[in-house]
C-alpha positions as CSV (number, residue, x, y, z in Angstrom):
1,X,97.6,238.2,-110.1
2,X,100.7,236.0,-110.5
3,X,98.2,232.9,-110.7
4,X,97.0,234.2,-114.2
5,X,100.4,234.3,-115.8
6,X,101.5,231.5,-117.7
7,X,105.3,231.5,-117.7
8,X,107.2,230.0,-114.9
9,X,109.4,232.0,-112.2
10,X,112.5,230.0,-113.3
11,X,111.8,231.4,-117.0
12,X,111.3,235.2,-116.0
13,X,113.1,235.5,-113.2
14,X,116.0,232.7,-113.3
15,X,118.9,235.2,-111.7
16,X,116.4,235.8,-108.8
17,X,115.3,231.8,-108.4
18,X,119.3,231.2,-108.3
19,X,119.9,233.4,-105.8
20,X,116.9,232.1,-103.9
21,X,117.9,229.1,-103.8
22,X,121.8,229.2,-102.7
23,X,120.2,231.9,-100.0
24,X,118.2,229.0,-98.9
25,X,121.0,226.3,-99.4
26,X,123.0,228.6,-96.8
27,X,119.8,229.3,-94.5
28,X,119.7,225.3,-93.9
29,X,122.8,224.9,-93.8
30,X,123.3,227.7,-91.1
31,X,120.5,226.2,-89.1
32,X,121.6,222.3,-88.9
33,X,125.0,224.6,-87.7
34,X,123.4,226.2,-85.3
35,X,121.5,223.5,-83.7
36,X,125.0,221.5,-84.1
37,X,127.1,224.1,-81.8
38,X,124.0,224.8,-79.2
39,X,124.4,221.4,-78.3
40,X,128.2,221.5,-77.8
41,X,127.4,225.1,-76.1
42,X,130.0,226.2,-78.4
43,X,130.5,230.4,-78.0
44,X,130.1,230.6,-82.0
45,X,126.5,229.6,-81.9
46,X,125.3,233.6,-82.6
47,X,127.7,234.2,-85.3
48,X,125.9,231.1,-87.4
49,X,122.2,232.5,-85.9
50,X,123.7,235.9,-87.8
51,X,124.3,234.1,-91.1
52,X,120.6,232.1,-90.8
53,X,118.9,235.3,-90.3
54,X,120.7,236.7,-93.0
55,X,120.1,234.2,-95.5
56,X,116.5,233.8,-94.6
57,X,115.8,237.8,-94.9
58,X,117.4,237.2,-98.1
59,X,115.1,234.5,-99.3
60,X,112.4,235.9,-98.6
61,X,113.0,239.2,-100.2
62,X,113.6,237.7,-103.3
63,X,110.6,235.4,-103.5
64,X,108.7,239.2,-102.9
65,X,110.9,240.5,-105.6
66,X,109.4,237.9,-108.3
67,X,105.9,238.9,-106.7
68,X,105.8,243.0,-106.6
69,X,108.9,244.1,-107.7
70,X,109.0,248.1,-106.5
71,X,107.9,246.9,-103.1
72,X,110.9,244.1,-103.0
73,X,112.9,246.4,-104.3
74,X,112.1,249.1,-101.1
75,X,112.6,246.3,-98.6
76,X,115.9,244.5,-100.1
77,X,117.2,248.4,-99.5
78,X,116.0,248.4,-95.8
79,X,117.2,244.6,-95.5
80,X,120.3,245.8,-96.7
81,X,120.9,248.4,-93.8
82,X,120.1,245.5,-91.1
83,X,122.6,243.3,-92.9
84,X,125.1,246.1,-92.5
85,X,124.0,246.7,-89.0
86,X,124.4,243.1,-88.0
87,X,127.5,242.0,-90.1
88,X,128.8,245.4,-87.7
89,X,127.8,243.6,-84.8
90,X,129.5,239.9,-86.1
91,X,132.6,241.4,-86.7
92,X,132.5,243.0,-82.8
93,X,132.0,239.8,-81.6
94,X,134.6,237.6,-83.7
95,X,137.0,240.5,-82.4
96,X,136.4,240.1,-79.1
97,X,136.3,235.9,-79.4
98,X,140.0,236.2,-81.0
99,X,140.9,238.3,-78.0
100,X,139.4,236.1,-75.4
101,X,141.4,233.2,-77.4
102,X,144.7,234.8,-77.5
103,X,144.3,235.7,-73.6
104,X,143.1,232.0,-72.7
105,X,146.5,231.2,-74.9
106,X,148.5,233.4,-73.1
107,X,147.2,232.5,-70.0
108,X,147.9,228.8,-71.2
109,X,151.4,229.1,-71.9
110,X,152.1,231.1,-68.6
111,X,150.9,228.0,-66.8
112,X,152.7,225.7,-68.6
113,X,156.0,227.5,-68.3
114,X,155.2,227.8,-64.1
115,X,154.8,224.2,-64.1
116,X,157.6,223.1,-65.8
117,X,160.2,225.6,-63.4
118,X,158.1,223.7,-60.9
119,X,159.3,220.8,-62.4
120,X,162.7,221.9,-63.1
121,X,163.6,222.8,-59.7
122,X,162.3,219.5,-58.2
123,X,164.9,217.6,-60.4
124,X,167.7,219.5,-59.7
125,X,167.7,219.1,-55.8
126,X,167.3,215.5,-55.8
127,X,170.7,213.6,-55.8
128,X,169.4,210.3,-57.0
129,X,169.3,212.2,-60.7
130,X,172.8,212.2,-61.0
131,X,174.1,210.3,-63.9
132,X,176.2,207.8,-62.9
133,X,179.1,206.2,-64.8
134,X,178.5,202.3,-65.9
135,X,181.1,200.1,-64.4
């Protein structure tokens, strides 16, 4: 069908080949990401799987988009409720992330202020801290 046709995708369709191609830019991007954090077991390794899946759905719709239309059309709308779905789900888990890191934070400073009255009361009970006058 599309083999008979003449003009070029980037001529008919040039909105839909642009946003193909920064969907891919971001799909590849999000993937060298991805691979990038796994290896430093990083916890934000999902949150970029999210955005690769996202971008690749995306991709892929609109290459079906330039092919049939009414059927992209149908399946951009039911991509569009898993993208809502799953952008629900990333913003659960960057919640819970930021309150992990304001409890390790908290935890953090409540350490460091133990350890310096630790500290503090060492210095006071030894003597030899006294300043003595020069002579």
């Amino acid at each position: 069908m599309y083999k008979s046709m003449t003009a070029s995708p980037f001529d008919t369709h040039e909105g839909v080949m642009l946003a193909f191609f920064v969907a891919f830019f971001f799909h590849a991007t999000a993937s060298v990401a991805e691979i990038m954090l796994r290896a430093r077991e990083s916890i934000y390794h999902p949150i970029v799987s999210y955005i690769r899946l996202f971008a690749s759905g995306l991709a892929t719709i609109l290459l079906l988009v330039i092919l049939d239309p009414v059927l992209g059309y149908i399946i951009s709308v039911l991509w569009g409720c898993l993208f809502a779905r799953l952008a629900y789900e990333s913003c659960k888990e960057l919640r819970e992330l930021q309150e992990l890191r304001s409890h390790t934070a908290q935890l953090g400073h409540s350490l460091w202020t133990k350890l310096v009255g630790v500290l503090g009361y060492h210095n006071e009970e030894e003597p030899d801290q006294a300043i003595r006058p020069v002579v």
